[in-house]
C-alpha positions as CSV (number, residue, x, y, z in Angstrom):
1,X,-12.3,-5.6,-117.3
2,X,-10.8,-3.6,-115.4
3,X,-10.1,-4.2,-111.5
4,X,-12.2,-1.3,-110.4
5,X,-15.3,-2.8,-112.2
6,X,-14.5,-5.9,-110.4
7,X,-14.9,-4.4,-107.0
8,X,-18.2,-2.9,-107.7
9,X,-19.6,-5.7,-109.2
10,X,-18.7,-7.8,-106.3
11,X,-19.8,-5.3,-103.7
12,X,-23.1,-5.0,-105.1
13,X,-23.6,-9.3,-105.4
14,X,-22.6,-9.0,-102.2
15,X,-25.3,-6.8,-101.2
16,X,-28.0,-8.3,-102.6
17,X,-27.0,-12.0,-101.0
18,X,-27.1,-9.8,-98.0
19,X,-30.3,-8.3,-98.3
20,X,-32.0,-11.3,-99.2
21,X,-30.4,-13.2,-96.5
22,X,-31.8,-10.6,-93.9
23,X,-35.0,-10.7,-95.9
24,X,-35.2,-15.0,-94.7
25,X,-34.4,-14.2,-91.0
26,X,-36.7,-11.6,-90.2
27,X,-39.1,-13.6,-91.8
28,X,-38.8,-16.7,-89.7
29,X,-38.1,-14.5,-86.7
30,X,-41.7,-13.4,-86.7
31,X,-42.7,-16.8,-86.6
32,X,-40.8,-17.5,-83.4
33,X,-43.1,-16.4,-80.1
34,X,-41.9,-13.8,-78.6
35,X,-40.8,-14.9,-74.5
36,X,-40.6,-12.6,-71.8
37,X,-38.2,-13.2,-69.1
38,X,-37.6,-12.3,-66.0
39,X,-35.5,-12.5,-62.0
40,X,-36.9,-15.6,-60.5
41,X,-37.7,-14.2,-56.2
42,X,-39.5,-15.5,-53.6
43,X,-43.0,-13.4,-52.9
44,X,-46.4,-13.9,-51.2
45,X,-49.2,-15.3,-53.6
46,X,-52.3,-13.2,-53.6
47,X,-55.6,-14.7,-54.5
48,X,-58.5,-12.6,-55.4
49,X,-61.8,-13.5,-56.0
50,X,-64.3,-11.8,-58.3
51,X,-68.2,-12.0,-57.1
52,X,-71.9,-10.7,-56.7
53,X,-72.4,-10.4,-52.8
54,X,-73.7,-8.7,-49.9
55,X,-72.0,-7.3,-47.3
56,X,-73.4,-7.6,-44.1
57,X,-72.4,-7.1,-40.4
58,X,-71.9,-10.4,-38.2
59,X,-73.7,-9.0,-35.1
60,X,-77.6,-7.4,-35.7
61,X,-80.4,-7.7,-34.3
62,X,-83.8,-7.1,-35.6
63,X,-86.0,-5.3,-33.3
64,X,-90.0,-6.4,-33.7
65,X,-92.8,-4.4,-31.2
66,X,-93.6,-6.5,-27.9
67,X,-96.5,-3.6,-27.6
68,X,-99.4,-2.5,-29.4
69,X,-99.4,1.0,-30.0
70,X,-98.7,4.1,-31.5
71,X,-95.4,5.1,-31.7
72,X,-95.3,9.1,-30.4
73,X,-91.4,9.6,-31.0
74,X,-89.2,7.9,-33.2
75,X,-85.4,9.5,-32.5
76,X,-83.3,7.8,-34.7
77,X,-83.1,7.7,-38.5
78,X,-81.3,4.7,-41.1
79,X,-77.5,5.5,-41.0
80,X,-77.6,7.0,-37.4
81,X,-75.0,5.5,-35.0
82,X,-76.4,4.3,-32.0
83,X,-75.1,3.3,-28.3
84,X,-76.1,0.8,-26.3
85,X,-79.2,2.0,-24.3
86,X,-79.6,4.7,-26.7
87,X,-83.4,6.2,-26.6
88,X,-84.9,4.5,-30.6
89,X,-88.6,5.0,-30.2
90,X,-91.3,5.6,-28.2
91,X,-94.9,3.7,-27.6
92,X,-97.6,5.8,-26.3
93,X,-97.7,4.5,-22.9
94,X,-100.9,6.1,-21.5
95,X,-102.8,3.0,-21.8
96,X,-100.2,0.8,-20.4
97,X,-99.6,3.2,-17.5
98,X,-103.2,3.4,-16.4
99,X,-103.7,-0.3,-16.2
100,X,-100.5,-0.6,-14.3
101,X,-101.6,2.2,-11.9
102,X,-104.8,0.3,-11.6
103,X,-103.1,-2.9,-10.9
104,X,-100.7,-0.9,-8.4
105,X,-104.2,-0.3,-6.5
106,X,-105.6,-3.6,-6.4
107,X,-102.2,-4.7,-5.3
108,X,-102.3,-2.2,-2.1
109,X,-105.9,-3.3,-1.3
110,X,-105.1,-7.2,-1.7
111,X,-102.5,-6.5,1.0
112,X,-104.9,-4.8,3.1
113,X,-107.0,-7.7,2.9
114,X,-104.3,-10.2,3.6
115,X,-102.9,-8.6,6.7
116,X,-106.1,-8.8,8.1
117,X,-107.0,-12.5,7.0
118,X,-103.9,-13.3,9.2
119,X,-105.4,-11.2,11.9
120,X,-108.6,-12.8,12.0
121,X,-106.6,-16.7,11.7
122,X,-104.7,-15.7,14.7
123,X,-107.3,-14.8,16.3
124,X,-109.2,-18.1,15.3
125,X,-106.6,-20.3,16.3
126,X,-105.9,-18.1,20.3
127,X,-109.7,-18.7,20.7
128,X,-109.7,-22.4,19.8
129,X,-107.0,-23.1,22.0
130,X,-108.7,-21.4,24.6
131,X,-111.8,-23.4,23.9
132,X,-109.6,-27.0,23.8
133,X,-108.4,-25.8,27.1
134,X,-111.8,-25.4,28.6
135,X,-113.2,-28.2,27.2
136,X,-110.4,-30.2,28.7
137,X,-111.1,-28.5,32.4
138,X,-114.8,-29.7,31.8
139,X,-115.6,-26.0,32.2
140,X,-116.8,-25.4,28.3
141,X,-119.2,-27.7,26.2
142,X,-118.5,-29.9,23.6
143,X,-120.5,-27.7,20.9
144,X,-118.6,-24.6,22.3
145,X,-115.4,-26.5,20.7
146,X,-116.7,-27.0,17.4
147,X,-117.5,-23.8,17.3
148,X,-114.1,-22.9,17.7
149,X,-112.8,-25.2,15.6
150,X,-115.0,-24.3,12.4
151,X,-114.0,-20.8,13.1
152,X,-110.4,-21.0,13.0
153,X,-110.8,-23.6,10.1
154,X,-113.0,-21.1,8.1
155,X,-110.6,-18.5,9.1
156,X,-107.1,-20.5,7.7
157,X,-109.1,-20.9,4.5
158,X,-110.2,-17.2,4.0
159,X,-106.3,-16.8,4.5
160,X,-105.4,-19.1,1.7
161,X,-107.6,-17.6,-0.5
162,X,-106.1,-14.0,0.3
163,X,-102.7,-15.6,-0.6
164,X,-103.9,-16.8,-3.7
165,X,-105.7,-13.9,-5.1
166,X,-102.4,-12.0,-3.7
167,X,-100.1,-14.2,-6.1
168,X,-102.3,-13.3,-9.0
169,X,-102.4,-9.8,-8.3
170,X,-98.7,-9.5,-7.6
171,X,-98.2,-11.7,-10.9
172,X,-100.5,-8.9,-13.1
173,X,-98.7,-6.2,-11.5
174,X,-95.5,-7.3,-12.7
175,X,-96.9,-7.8,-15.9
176,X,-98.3,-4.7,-16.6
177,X,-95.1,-2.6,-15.5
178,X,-93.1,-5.3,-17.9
179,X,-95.5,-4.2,-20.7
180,X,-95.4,-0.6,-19.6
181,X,-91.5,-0.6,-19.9
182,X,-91.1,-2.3,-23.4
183,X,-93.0,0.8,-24.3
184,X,-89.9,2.6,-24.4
185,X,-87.4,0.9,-27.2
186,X,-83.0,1.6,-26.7
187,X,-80.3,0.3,-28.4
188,X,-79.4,-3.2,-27.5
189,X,-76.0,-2.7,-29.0
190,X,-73.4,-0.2,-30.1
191,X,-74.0,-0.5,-33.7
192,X,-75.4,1.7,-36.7
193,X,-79.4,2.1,-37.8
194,X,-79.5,-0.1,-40.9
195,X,-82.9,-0.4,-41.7
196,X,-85.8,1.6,-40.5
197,X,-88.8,0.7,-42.4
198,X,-91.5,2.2,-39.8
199,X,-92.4,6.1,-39.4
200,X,-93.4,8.2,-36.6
201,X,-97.4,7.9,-36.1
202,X,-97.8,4.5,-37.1
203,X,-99.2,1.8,-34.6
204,X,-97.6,-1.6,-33.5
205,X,-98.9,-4.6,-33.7
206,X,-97.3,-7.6,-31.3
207,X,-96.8,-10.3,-33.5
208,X,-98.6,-13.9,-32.9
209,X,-97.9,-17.5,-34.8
210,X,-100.2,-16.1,-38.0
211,X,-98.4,-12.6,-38.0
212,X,-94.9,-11.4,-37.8
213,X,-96.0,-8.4,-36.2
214,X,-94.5,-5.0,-36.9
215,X,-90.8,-4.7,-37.2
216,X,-89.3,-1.3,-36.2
217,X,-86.0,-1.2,-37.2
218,X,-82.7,-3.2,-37.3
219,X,-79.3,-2.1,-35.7
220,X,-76.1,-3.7,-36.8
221,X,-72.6,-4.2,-35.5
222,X,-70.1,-2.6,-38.7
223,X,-66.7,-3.1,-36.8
224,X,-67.2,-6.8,-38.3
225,X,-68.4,-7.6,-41.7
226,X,-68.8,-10.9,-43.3
C-alpha cells in the first residue's frame, strides 16, 4: 500500500472519531442548564405590588341638606374644581326668609315691650319707696303701703316675664337666620366635585334618625390620595 493511501485512510478515521466525538458533547451539552451571569452591584430593591383597589382622596367631606327645600340653582357639576367658599347650590329661601322677617318683627316688638316693663318697675319701686317713707312719717296708711308694695311686686314680675319671652324670641330669631343661611351651600374645602348625585329642581329633605336625608354632593381633597 502505498504511503499516499495511508494518509487518506488515516485522515478520514480520523474524521469520523472526530465527528462522533463532537456528536457526544453536543449531546450532553444540551443537558447541562444553561446559567446566565452577570456584574454583582449594589442597587435599591423595588417592590411592587399587584391589586384590585380604589383610589380615593384622604380629605372629603360629604355634604347632606340641613334645609328642606328646593334647590333653585345648582352651579357646580362632578369633575368641577372648587375653592373654598365657592357658591355649590342654592335652597329656595323664600320661605325661610319670611319667617325670619317675621321673627325680626316680633323681636322689635318684644323689645318695645321690655323697655317699657322696666319703665313701669322703676316706677313701681320710686312709688313704694315714697310710700315706705310716708308710712314711716305716720303721714300715709298702712293699706296705702301694701298698695305700693303689690304694685311694684306685680310690676318686677311683668318684667321677668318680658325677659323671658325676650330670651325666646331672641333664641328663634337666631334660629331662623341660621336656617335662612344654610340655604345657601359653598365649598368647605379647596378640592374637586366628585360625586353629584342630586339635579337642579329637586327638593331636600333634612335627614332624621329613620332617614339619611338627601345628600347633595361630595367634594374631595386630590393633592393626597390613599
Amino acid at each position: 500500500m502505498s504511503m499516499r493511501t495511508k494518509t487518506i485512510r488515516v485522515g478520514v478515521a480520523g474524521g469520523v472519531v472526530a465527528g462522533g466525538l463532537h456528536a457526544v458533547i453536543r449531546g450532553r451539552v444540551k443537558d447541562v442548564p444553561r446559567v446566565t451571569t452577570a456584574k454583582v452591584g449594589k442597587i435599591d430593591l423595588v417592590s411592587k405590588v399587584t391589586a384590585n383597589r380604589k383610589i380615593q382622596a384622604q380629605s372629603k367631606v360629604d355634604m347632606s341638606a340641613l334645609v328642606m327645600g328646593q334647590i333653585v340653582n345648582l352651579a357646580v357639576k362632578e369633575g368641577d374644581h372648587v375653592k373654598k367658599g365657592q357658591l355649590l347650590l342654592q335652597i329656595d329661601r323664600a320661605q325661610l326668609a319670611a319667617q325670619a322677617q317675621g321673627r325680626e318683627a316680633t323681636f322689635e316688638a318684644m323689645r318695645h315691650d321690655l323697655d317699657a316693663a322696666r319703665s313701669t318697675a322703676a316706677q313701681a319701686k320710686f312709688d313704694y319707696e315714697r310710700a315706705k317713707r310716708n308710712f314711716e312719717g305716720h303721714i300715709l296708711a298702712e293699706a296705702d303701703l301694701q298698695k305700693a308694695q303689690s304694685m311694684l311686686d306685680q310690676a318686677n314680675a311683668n318684667l321677668a316675664a318680658s325677659e323671658q319671652r325676650m330670651r325666646s324670641t331672641s333664641a328663634d330669631l337666631v334660629a331662623s337666620r341660621d336656617s335662612l343661611s344654610k340655604t345657601t351651600v359653598t365649598s368647605p374645602l379647596d378640592g374637586i366635585v366628585t360625586f353629584l348625585p342630586i339635579k337642579e329642581g329637586e327638593v331636600t329633605i333634612i335627614g332624621t334618625m329613620n332617614n339619611a336625608g338627601t345628600q347633595l354632593l361630595t367634594v374631595s381633597d386630590m393633592s393626597e390620595v390613599e
